[in-house]
Structures are given as structure tokens and as C-alpha cells.
LOTI-256853 format. One line per 3 residues: number of its first residue (from 1); for each residue x, y, z of N, C-alpha, C. Coordinates in steps of 0.05 Angstrom, whole numbers, plus 5000, padded with zeros to 4 digits. Example, Ala and Ser with C-alpha at 12.3 -4.5 7.8 and 13.67 -1.06 7.14 Angstrom:
residues 2
1	5264,4886,5156,5246,4910,5156,5264,4934,5156  5257,4955,5142,5273,4979,5143,5258,5001,5157
This chain:
residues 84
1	1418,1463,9027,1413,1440,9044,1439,1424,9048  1461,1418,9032,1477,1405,9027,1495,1416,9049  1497,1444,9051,1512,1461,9067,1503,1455,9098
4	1482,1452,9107,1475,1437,9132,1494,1412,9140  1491,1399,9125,1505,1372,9120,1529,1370,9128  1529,1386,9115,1584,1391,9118,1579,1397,9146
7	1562,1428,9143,1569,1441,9179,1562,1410,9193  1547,1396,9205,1538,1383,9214,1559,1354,9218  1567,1345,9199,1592,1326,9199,1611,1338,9211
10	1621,1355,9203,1647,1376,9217,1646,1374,9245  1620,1379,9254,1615,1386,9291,1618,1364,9289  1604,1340,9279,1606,1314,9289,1643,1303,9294
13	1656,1307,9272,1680,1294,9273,1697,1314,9292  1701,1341,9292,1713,1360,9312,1710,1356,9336  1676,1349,9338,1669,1358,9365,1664,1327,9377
16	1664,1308,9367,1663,1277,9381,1683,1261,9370  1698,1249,9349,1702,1238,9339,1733,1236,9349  1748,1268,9344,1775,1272,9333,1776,1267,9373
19	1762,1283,9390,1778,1289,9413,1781,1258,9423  1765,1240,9418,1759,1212,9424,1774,1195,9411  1790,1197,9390,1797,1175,9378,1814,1188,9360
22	1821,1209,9361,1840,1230,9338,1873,1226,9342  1875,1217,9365,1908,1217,9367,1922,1187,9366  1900,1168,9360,1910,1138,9349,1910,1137,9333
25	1937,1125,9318,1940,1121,9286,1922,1099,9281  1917,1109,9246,1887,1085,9240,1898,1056,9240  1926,1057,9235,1937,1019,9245,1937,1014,9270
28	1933,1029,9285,1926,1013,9324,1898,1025,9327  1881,1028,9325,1853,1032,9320,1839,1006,9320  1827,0997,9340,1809,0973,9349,1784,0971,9361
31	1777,0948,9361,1752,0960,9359,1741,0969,9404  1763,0956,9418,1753,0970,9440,1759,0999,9446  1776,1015,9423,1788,1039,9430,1743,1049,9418
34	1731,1043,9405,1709,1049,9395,1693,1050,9410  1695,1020,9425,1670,1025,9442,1679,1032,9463  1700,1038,9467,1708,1061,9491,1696,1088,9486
37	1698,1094,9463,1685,1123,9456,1649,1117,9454  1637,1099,9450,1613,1100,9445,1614,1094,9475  1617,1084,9498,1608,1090,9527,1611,1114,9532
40	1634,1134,9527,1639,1155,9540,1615,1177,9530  1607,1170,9504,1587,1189,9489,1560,1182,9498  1553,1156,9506,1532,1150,9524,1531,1165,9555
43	1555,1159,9566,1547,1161,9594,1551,1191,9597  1579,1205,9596,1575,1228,9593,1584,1256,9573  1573,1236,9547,1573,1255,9523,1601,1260,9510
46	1611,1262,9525,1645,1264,9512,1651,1295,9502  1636,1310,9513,1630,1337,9504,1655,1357,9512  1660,1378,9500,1684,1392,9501,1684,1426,9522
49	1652,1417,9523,1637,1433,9551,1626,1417,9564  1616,1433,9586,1613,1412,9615,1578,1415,9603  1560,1398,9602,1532,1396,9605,1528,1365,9603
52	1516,1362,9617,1504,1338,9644,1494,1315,9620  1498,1298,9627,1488,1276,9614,1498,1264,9584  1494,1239,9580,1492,1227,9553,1481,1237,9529
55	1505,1236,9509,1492,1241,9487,1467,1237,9477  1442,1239,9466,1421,1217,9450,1427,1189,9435  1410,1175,9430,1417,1161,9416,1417,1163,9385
58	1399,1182,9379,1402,1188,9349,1429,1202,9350  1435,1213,9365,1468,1234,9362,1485,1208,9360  1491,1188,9377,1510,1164,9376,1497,1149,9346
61	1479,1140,9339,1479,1134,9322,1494,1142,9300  1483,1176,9295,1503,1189,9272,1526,1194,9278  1535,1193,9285,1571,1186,9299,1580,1161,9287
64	1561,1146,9301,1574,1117,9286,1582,1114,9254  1553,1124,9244,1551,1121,9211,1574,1139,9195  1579,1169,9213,1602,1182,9200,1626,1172,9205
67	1627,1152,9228,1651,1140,9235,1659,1116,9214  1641,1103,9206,1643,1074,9198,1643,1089,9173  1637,1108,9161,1641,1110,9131,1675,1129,9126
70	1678,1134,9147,1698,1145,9149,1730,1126,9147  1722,1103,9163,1736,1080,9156,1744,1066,9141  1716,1068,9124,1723,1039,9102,1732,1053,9079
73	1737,1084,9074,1755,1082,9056,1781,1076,9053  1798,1079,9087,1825,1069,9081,1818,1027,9068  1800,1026,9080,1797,0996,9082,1799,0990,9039
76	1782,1006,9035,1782,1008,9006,1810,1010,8981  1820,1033,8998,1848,1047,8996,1866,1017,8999  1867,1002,9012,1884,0974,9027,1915,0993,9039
79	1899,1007,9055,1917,1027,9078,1913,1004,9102  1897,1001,9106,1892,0975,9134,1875,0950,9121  1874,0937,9131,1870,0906,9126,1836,0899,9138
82	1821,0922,9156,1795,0917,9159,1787,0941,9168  1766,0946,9170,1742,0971,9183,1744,0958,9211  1760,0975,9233,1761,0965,9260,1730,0989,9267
């Protein structure tokens, strides 16, 4: 079951995360570079193939949560100064 899990984060951060927000270093990382990516995953998915429409909202949700936990460790680390 655990193994679901990894595959499943992996597509999430490969396949939404990195193409969206992967080439800004985490010190210029703000929070409209975010919700730039949470519109694009709304309106049209931000997908790395062409199919029509917005992500779900349970899909953006879990994006978020792997995103935001993904963060606060540098925040933890005191690599950056907040969870943008």
C-alpha cells in the first residue's frame, strides 16, 4: 500500500508540481508564482499532454498538501524565512 503512495506523489510532483514551479529557486518562490500554478491546474490542468479541461478538485487539493509539506521543511531547516 505504501508503494501506491510514492508512485502517486512522484506523478504528483513530476507531473504538476516540478513543470509549474520547478525552475524557481525556493528563495524567489511567492506566493503568486502558486497561485499562478493553482489557476493553470484549475483552468487547464497544467498537464504535459493535451486533454481538455481542469484538473479536479480533489487532484488540486492533493497538490496543494504535497506542496505545502514539501515546503515547510526548508522552513524548518531555516533555508528560507517562511512557507511561501
Amino acid at each position: 500500500m505504501a508503494r501506491r503512495y510514492i508512485t502517486r506523489y512522484a506523478e504528483i510532483v513530476n507531473g504538476f508540481i516540478v513543470p509549474a514551479l520547478g525552475k524557481l529557486p525556493l528563495t524567489k518562490l511567492a506566493p503568486v508564482h502558486i497561485q499562478e500554478a493553482h489557476n493553470t491546474w484549475a483552468a487547464d490542468g497544467g498537464r504535459r499532454y493535451a486533454k481538455p479541461g481542469g484538473l479536479s478538485r480533489r487532484t488540486r487539493r492533493h497538490i496543494h498538501r504535497i506542496f505545502s509539506a514539501a515546503l515547510a521543511r526548508p522552513v524548518e531547516q531555516q533555508l528560507v524565512a517562511r512557507n511561501a
